[in-house]
N, C-alpha and C positions, 0 to 999 in steps of 0.2 A: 596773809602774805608773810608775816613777821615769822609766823607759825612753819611754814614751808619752808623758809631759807634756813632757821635754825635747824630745822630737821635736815638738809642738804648739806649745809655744813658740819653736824654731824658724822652722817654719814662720810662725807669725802675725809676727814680727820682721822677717821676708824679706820678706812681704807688703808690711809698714807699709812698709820702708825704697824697696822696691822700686818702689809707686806713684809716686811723683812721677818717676823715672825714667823708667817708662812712657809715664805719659799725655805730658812732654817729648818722646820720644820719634816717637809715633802722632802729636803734634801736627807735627812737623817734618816728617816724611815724607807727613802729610797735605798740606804745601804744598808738594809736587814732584808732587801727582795722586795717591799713593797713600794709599787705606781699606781700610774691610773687606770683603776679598774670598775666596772658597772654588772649589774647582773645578765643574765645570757638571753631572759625572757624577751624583748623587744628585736627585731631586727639593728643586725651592727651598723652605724651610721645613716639610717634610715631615717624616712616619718614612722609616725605613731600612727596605730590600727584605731579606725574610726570608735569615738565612744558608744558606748552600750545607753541601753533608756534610761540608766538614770544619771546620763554624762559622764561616770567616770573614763579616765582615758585607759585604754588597756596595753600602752605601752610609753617609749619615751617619743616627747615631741619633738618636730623640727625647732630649731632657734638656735642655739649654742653649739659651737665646732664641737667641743667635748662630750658631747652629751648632758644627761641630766646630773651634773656633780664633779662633771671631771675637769682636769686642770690643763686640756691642752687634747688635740687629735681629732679623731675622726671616731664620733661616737664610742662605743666598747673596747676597752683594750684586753688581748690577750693575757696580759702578765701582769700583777698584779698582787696583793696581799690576799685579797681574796676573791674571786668570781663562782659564783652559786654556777652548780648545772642548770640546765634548761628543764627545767620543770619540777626543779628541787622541792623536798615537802619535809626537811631537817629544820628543826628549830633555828638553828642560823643561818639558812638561807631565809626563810622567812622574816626574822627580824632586818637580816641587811637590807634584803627586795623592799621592805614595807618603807625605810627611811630612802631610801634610794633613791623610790619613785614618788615621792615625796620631794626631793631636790634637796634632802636634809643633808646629804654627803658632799662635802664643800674639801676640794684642795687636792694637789694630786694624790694625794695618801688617803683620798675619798673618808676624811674624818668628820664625825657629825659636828657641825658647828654651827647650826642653828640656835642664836642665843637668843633674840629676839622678836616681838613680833608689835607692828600697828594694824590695827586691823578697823577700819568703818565698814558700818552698814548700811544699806541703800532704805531698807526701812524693814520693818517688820511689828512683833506684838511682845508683850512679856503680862505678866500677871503684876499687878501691885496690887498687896493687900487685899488678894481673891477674887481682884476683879479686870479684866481686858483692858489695856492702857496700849496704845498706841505711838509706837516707834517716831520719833523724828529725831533723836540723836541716838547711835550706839557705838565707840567706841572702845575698842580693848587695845592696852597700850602694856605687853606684859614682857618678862625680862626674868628667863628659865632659869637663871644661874644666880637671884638674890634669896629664894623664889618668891614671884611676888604679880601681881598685874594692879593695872587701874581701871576699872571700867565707868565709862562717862556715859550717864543715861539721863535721857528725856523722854520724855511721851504725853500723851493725850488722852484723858479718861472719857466713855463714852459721854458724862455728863458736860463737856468741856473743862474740866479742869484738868490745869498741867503738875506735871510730876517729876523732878530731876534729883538726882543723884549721882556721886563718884564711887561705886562700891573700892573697896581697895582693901591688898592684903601685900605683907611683905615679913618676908621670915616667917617670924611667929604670934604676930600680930595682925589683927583685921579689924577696920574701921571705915566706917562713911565720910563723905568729904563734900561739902556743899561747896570748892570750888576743885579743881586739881590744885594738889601741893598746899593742901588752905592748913592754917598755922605755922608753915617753915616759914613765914615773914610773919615778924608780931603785929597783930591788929588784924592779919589779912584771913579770910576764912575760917570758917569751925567743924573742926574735928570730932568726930563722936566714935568712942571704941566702941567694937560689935566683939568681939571675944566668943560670942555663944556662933558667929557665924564662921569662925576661920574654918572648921572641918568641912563644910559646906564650899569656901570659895578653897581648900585645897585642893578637894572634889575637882569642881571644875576645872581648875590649872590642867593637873596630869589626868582627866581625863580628854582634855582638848586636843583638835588632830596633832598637833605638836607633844602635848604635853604626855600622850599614851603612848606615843612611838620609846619616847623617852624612857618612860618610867618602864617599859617593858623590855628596854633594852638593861636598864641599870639590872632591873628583878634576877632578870639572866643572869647577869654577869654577879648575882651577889651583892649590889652597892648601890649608892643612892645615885640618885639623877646628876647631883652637883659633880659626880666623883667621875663618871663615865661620857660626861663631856668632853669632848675633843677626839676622841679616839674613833678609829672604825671597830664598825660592833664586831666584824669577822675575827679580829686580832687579838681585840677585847676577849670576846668570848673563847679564843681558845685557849689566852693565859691565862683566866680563870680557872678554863676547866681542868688545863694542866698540872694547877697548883689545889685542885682538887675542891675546889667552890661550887656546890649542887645551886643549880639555878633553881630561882620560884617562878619564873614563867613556865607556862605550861605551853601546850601546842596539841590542837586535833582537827579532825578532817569532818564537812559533815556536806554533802551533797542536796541540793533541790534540783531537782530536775537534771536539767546538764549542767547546773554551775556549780563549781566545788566552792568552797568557803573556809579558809584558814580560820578558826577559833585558838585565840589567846586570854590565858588567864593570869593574872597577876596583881602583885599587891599597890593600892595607893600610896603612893610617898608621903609617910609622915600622919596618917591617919588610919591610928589602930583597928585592926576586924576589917576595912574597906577592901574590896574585892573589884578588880577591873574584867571584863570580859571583853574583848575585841574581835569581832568579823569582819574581815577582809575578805573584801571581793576583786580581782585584778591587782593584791596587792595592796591596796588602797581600802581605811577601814568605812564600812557601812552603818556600821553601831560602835559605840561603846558604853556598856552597860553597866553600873557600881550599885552592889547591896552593901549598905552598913550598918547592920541591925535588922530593922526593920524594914527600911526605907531604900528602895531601888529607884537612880537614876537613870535615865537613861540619853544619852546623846547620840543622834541621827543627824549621818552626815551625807552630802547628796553636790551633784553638780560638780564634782572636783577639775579646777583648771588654773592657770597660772592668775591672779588679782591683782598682779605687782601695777603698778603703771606703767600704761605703754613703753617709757622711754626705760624702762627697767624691768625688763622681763627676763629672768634668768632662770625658768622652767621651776620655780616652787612650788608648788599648788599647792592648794587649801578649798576648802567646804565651799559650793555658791551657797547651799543653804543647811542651816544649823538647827536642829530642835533639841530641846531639852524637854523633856518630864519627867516627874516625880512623882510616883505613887501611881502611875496612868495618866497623869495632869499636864498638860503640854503649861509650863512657866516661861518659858521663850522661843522662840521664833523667829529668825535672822534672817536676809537675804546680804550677801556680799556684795558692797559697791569697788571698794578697793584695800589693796594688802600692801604692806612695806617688810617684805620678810628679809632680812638682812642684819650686820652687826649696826644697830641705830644705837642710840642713847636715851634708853631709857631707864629710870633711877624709881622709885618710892620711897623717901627715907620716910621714920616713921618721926610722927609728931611726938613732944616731950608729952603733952597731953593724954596720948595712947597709951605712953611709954608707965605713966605713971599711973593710969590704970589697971596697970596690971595682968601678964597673959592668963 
């Protein structure tokens, strides 16, 4: 309970402070021509076309007068800083479509500002130490802009023995945590630097459904993730291109049967040689794939639908289910219980202990 209302209040604080930011904001960029705008693919103020088999939805859903991102109307607006043609297959419509429909384009000036994310699992598997261990806790509690996450794991070995940890990274640091937050109070938890695993959990960050939208939009635009926050990727990306910034995202078309499939390539934020590959189907990605070196990860994503909680549904979506492998090795396995995507409060400083280990 204690746990619930801090996070409410939270939130409602971010809110309040956040407003006048905003509407400043939408107001200023309304006088350079930009409002609210969505992309042309889904019928204007409509439902969403029933999902495909593997749930993703193939447009925007009922719930929100604005649609998915907008800050006020009736679904799609005409005018706007930028709206993609209806069937556009340019590197920036793509990028926009993919954050769009996503619910990442927050505010009338539809600028991405998704900073955070909580995320619980209803259960699933992971691998410890090469062997099947069984889900009963999985929390990811991460925050795009330090960059950094927490992830709170429990599980069950087939032999009955239990297994828990806090993996955790923040900047340029990564370390274990046998409680959340364990050493920012003296005496209270122990901290253990993992240094040999940060490139491993940066991996994960930006290739997660949040965190590859991202990163493929910063690659574009030439800048890091932290840098191309806030802004819409259309705007973004044409004063880049204007001022003569060749993007590293790539973009190509590749067809199975009747379904076409966006392929996106781009680099890992922050960890040299890693290579991201993105398939999007409706928009919405179905893989994201990273070599680095040797070693290919890959993450499949499936079931996409809003997780928020009921009383907070503001069309975000994210993964019902999550896999990860490596090397061909499925290491995790998730099913989604519920999402908090929104500006929350979440923090990781690092312990002196980490700190003093050394990156």
């Amino acid at each position: 309970m204690c746990e619930r209302r801090t996070l409410a209040t939270g939130v409602i604080a971010l809110c309040v402070a956040m407003s006048p930011m905003m509407s400043q904001l939408a107001r200023g960029q309304a006088a350079q021509g930009q409002g609210a705008s969505a992309p042309q693919a889904p019928p204007r103020g409509g439902g969403a076309p029933a999902p495909d088999a593997a749930g993703r939805a193939g447009g925007a859903p009922q719930g929100r007068a604005g649609g998915r991102g907008g800050g006020g109307g009736g679904g799609r607006g005409d005018a706007g800083a930028f709206t993609p043609e209806a069937g556009a297959k340019d590197l920036k419509s793509v990028l926009f479509n993919w954050a769009w429909h996503m619910g990442m384009l927050r505010s009338g000036a539809e600028s991405e500002l998704i900073k955070t994310l909580d995320y619980h699992a209803a259960g699933g598997t992971m691998q410890v130490d090469g062997q099947p261990c069984t889900l009963t806790k999985y929390r990811i509690q991460a925050n795009y802009q330090v960059p950094g996450y927490r992830v709170q794991i429990a599980c069950t070995r087939a032999n009955k023995q239990t297994y828990s940890n806090v993996e955790t990274l923040s900047g340029d640091y990564a370390w274990d945590e046998d409680i959340p937050g364990a050493e920012l109070v003296a005496g209270e938890g122990k901290a253990t630097a993992r240094q040999a695993a940060l490139e491993e959990r940066r991996i994960r960050l930006w290739a997660s459904p949040h965190g590859a939208v991202k990163a493929a939009i910063a690659a574009a635009a030439g800048m890091h993730p932290l840098k191309s926050f806030g802004q819409n990727p259309g705007v973004l990306l044409d004063t880049q291109a204007k001022a003569g910034v060749q993007p590293l995202t790539t973009l190509t078309w590749q067809k199975e049967k009747t379904v076409e499939k966006a392929v996106l390539t781009f680099p890992i934020p922050d960890v040299p040689g890693a290579t991201a590959t993105a398939t999007l189907v409706n928009d919405l990605p179905e893989s994201v794939v990273v070599t680095h070196g040797a070693d290919k990860t890959e993450f499949i994503y499936g079931k996409w639908a809003d997780w928020n909680n009921p009383l907070f549904k503001i069309d975000a979506l994210y993964p019902g289910t999550m896999v990860e492998r490596k090397n061909g090795n499925v290491v995790r396995s998730v099913n989604t219980k519920v999402t908090e995507i929104g500006q929350i409060y979440v923090i990781m400083p690092v312990p002196e202990s980490v700190k003093k280990a050394g990156k």
